[in-house]
mmCIF file of the N, C-alpha and C atoms, coordinates in Angstrom:
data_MODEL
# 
_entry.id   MODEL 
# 
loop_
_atom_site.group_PDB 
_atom_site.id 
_atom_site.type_symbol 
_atom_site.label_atom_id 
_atom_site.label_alt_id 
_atom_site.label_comp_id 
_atom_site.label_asym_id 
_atom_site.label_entity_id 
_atom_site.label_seq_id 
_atom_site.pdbx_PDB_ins_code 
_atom_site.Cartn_x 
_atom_site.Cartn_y 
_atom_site.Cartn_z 
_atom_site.occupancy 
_atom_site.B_iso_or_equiv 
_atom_site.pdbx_formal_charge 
_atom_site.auth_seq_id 
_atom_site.auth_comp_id 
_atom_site.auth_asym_id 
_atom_site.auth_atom_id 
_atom_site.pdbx_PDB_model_num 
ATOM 1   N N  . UNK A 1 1  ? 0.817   -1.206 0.000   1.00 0.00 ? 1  UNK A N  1 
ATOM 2   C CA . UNK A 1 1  ? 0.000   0.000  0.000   1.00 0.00 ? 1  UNK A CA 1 
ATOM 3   C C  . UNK A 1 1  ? 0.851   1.258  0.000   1.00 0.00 ? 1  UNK A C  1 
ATOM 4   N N  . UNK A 1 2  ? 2.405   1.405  0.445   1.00 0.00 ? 2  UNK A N  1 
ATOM 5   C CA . UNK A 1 2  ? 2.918   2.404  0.900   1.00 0.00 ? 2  UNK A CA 1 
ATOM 6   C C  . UNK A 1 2  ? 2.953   2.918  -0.681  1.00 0.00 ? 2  UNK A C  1 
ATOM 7   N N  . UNK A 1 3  ? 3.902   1.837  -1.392  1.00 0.00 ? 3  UNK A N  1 
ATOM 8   C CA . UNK A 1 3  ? 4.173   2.494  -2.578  1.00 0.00 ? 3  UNK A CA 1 
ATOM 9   C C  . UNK A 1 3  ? 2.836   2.395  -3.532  1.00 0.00 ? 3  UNK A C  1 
ATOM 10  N N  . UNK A 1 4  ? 2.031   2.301  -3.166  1.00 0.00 ? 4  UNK A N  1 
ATOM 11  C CA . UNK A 1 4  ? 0.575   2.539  -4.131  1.00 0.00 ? 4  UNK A CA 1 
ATOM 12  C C  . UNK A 1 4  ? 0.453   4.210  -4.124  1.00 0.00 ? 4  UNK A C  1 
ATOM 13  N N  . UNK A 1 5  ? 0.620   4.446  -2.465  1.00 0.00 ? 5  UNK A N  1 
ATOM 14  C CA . UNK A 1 5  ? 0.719   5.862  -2.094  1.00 0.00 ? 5  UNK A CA 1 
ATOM 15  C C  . UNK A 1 5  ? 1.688   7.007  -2.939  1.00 0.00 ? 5  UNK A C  1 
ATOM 16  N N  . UNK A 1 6  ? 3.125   6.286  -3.302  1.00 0.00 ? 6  UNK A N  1 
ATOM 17  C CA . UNK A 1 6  ? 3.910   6.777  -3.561  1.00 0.00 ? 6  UNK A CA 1 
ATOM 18  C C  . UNK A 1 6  ? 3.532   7.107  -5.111  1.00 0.00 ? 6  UNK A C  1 
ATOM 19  N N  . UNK A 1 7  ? 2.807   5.820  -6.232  1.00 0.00 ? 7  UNK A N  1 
ATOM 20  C CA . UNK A 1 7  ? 2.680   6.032  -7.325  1.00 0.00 ? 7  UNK A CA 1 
ATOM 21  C C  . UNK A 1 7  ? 1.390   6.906  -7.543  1.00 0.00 ? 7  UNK A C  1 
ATOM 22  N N  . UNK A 1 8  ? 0.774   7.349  -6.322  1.00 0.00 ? 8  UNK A N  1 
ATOM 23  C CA . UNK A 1 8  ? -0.631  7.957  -6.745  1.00 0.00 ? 8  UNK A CA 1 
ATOM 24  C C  . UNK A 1 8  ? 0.036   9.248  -6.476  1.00 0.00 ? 8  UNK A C  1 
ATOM 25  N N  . UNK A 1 9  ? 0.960   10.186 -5.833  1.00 0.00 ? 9  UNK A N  1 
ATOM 26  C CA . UNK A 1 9  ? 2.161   10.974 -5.862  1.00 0.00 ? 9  UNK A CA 1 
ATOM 27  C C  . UNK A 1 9  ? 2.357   11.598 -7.221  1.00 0.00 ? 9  UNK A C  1 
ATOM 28  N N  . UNK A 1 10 ? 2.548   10.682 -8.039  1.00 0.00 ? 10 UNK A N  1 
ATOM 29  C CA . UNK A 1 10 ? 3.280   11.287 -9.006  1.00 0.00 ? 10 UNK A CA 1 
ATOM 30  C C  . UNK A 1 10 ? 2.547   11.529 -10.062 1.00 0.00 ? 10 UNK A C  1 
ATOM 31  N N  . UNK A 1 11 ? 1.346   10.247 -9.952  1.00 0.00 ? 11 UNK A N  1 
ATOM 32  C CA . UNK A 1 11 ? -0.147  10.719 -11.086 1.00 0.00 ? 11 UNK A CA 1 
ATOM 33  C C  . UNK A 1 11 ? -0.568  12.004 -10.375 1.00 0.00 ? 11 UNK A C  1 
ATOM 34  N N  . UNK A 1 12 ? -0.770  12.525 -9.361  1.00 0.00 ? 12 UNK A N  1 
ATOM 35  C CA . UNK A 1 12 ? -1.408  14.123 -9.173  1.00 0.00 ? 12 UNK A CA 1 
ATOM 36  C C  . UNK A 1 12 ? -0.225  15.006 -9.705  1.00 0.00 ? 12 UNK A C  1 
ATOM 37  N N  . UNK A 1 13 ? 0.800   15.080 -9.489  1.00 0.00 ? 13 UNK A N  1 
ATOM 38  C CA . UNK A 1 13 ? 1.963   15.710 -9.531  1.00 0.00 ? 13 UNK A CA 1 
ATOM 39  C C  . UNK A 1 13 ? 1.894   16.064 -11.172 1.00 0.00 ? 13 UNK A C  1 
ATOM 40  N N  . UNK A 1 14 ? 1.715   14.835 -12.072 1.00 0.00 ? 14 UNK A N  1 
ATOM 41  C CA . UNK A 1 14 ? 1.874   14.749 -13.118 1.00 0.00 ? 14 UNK A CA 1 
ATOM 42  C C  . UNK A 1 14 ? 0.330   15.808 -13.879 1.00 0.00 ? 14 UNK A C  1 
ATOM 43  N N  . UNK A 1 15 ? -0.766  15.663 -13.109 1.00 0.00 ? 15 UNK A N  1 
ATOM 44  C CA . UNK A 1 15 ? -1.945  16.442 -13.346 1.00 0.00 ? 15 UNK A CA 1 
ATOM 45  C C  . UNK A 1 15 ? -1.785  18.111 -12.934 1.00 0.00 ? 15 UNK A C  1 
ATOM 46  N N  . UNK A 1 16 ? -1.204  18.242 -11.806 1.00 0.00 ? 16 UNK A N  1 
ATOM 47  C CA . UNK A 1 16 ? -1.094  19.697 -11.649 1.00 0.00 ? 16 UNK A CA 1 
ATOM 48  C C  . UNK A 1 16 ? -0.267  20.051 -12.687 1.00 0.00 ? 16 UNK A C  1 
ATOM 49  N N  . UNK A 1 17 ? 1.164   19.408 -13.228 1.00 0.00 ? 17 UNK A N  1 
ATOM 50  C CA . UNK A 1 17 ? 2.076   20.129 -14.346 1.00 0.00 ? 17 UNK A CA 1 
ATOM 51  C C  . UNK A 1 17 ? 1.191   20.203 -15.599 1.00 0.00 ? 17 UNK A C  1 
ATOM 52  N N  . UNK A 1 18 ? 0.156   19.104 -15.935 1.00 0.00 ? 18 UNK A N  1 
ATOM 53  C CA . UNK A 1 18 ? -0.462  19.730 -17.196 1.00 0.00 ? 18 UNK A CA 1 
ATOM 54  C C  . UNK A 1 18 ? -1.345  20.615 -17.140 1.00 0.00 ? 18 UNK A C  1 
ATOM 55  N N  . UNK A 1 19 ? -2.158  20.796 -16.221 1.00 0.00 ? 19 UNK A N  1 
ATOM 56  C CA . UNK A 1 19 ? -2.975  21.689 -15.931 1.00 0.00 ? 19 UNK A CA 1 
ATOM 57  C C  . UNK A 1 19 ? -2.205  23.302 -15.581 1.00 0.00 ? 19 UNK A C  1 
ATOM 58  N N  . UNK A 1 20 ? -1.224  23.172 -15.215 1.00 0.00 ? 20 UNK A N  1 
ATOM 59  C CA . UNK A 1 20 ? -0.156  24.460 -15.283 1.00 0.00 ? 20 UNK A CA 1 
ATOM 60  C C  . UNK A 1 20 ? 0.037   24.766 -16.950 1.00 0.00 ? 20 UNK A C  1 
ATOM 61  N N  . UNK A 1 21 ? 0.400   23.577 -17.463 1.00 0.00 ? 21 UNK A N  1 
ATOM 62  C CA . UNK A 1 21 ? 1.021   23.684 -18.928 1.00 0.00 ? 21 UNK A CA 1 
ATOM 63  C C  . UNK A 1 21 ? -0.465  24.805 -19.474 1.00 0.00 ? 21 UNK A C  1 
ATOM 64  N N  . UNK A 1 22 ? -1.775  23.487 -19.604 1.00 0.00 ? 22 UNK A N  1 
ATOM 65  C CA . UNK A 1 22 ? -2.540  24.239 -20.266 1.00 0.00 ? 22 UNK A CA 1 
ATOM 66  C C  . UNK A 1 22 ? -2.719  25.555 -20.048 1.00 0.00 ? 22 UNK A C  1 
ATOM 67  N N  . UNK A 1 23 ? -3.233  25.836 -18.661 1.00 0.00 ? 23 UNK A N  1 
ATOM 68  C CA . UNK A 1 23 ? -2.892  27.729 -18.294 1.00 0.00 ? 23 UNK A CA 1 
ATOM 69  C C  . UNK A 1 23 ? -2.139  28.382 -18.688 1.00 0.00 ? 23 UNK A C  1 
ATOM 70  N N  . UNK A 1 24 ? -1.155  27.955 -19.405 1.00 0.00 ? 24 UNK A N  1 
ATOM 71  C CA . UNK A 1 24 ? -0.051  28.837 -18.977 1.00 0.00 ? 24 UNK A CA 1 
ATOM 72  C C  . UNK A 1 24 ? -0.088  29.294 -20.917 1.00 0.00 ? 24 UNK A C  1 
ATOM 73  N N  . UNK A 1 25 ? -0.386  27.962 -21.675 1.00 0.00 ? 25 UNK A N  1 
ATOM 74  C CA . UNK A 1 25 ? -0.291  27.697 -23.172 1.00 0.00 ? 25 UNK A CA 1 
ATOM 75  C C  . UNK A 1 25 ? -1.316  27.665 -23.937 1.00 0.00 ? 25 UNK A C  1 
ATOM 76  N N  . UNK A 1 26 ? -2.308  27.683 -23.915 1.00 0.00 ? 26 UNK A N  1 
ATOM 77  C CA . UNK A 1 26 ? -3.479  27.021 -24.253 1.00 0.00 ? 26 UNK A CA 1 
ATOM 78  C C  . UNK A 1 26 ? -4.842  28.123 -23.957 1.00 0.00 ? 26 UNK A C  1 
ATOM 79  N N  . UNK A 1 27 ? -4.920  28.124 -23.039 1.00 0.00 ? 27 UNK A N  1 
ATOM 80  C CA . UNK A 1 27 ? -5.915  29.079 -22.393 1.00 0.00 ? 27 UNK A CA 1 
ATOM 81  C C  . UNK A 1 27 ? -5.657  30.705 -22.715 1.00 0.00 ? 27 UNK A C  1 
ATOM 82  N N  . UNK A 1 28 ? -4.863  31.332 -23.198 1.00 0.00 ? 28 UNK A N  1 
ATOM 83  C CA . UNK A 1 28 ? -4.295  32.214 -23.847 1.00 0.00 ? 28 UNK A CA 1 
ATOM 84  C C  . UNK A 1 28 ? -5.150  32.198 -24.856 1.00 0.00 ? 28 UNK A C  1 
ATOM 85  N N  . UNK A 1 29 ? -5.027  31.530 -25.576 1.00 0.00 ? 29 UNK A N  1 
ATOM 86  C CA . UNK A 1 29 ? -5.134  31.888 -27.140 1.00 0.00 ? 29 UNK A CA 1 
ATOM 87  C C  . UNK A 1 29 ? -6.691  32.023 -27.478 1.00 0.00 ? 29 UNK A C  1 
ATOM 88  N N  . UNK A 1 30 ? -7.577  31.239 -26.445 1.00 0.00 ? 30 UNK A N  1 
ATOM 89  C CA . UNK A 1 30 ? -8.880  31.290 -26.496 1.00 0.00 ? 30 UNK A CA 1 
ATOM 90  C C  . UNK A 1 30 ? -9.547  32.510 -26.412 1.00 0.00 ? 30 UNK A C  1 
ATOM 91  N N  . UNK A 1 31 ? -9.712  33.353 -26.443 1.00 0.00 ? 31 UNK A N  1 
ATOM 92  C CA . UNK A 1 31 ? -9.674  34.842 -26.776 1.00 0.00 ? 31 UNK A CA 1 
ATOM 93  C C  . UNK A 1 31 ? -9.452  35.180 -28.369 1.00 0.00 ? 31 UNK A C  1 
ATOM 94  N N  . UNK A 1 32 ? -8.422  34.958 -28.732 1.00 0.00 ? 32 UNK A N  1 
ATOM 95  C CA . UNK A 1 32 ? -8.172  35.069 -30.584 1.00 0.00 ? 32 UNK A CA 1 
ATOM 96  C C  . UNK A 1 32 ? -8.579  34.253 -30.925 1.00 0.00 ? 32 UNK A C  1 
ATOM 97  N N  . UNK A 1 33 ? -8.924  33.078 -30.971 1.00 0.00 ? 33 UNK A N  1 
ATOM 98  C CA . UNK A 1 33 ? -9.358  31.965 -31.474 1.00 0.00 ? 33 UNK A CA 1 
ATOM 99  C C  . UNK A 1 33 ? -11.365 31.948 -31.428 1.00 0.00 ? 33 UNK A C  1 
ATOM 100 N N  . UNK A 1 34 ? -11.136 32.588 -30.303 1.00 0.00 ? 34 UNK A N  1 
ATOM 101 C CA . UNK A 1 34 ? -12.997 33.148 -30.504 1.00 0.00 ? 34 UNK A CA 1 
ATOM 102 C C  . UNK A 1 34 ? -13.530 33.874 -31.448 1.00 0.00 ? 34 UNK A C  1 
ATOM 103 N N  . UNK A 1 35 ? -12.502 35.318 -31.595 1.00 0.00 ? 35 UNK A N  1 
ATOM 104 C CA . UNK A 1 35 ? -12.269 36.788 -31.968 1.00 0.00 ? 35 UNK A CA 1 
ATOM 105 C C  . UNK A 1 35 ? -12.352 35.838 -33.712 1.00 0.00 ? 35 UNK A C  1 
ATOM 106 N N  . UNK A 1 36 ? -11.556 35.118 -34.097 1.00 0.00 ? 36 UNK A N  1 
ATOM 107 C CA . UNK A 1 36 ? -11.580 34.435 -35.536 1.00 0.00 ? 36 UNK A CA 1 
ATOM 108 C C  . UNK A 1 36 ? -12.788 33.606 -36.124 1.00 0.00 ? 36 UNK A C  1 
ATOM 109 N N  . UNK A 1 37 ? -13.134 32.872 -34.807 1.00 0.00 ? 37 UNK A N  1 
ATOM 110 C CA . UNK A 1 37 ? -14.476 32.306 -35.157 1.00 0.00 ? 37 UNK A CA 1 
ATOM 111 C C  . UNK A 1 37 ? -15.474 33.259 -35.347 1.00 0.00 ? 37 UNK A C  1 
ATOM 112 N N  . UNK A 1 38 ? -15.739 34.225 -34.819 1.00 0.00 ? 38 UNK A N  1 
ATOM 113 C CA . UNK A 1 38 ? -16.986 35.014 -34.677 1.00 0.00 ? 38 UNK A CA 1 
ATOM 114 C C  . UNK A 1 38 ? -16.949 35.709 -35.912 1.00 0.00 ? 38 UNK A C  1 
ATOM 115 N N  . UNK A 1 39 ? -15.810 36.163 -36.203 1.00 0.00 ? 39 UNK A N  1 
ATOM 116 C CA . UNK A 1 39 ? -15.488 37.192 -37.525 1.00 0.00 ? 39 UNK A CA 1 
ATOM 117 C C  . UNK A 1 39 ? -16.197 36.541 -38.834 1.00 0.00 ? 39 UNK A C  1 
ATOM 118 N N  . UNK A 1 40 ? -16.311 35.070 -38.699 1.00 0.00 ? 40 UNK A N  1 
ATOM 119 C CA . UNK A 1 40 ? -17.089 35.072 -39.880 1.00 0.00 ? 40 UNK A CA 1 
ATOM 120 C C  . UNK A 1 40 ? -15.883 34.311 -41.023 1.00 0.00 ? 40 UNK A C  1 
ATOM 121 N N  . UNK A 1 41 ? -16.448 33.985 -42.145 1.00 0.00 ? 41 UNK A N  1 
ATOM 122 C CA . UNK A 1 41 ? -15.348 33.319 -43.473 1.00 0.00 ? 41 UNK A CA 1 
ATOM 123 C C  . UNK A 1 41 ? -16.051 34.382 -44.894 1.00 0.00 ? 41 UNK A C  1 
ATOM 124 N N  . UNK A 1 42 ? -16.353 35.349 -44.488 1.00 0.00 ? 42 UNK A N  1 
ATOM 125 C CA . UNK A 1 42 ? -16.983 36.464 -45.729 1.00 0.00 ? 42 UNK A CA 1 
ATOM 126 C C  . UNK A 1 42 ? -15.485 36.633 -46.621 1.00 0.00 ? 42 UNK A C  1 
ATOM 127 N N  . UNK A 1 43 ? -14.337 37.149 -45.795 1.00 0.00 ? 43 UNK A N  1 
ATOM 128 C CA . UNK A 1 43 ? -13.470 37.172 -47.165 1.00 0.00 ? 43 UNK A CA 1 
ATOM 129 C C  . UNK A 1 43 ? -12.782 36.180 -47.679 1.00 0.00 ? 43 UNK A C  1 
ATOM 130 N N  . UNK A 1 44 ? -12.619 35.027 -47.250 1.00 0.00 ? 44 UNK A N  1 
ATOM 131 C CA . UNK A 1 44 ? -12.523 33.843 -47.649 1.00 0.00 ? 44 UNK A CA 1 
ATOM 132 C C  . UNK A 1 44 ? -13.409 33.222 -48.571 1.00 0.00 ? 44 UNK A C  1 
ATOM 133 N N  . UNK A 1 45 ? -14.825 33.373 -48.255 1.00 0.00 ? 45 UNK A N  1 
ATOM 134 C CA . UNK A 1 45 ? -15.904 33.096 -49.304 1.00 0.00 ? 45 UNK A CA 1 
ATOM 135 C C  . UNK A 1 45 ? -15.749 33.845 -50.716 1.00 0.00 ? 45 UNK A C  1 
ATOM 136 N N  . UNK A 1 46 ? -15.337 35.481 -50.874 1.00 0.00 ? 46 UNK A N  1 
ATOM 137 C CA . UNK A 1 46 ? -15.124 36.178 -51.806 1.00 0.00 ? 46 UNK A CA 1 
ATOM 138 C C  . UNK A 1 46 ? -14.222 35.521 -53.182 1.00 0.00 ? 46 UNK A C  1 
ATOM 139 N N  . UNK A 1 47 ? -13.285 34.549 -52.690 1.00 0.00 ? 47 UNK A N  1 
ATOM 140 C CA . UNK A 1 47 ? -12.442 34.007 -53.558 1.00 0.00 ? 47 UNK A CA 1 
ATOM 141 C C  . UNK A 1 47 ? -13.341 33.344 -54.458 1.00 0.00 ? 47 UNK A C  1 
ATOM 142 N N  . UNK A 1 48 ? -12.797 33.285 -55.705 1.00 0.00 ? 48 UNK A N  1 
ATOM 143 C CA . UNK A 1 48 ? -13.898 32.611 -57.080 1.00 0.00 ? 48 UNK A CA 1 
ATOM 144 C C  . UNK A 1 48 ? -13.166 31.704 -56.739 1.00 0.00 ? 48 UNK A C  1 
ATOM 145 N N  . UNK A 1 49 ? -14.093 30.450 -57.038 1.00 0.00 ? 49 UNK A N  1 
ATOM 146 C CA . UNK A 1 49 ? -13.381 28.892 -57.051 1.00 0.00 ? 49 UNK A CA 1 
ATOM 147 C C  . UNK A 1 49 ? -12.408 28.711 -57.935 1.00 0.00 ? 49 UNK A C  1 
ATOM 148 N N  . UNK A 1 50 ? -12.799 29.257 -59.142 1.00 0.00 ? 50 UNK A N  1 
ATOM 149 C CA . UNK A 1 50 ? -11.156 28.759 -59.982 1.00 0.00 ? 50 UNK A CA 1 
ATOM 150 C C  . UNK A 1 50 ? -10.124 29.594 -59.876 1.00 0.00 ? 50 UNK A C  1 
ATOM 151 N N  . UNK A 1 51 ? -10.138 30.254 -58.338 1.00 0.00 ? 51 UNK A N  1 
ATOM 152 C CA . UNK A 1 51 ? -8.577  30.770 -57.626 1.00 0.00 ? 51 UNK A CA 1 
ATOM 153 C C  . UNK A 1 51 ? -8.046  29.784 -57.095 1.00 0.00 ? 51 UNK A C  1 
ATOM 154 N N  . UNK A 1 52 ? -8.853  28.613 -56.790 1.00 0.00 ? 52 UNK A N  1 
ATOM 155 C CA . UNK A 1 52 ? -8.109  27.302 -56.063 1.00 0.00 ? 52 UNK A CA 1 
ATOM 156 C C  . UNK A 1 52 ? -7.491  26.131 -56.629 1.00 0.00 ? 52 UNK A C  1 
# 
């Protein structure tokens, strides 16, 4: 049981560093990544197909 203790240690340990990671990386960008979705694909749509 001790070292059950010890390996359940390092699975939380291992959850707080990604959960740091994501905050730190990730959660940022969600703001511009909204700001792009909302804007719409109007000038993207403008392109005539046989530009592609």
């Amino acid at each position: 049981l001790a070292k059950q203790g010890d390996d359940e240690d390092g699975f939380y340990k291992g959850k707080l560093i990604t959960a740091k990671f994501y905050m730190e990386r990730v959660l940022p960008q969600s703001g511009a990544l909204f700001s792009q979705i909302m804007s719409g694909s109007s000038t993207m749509m403008e392109l005539d197909e046989e530009l592609f």
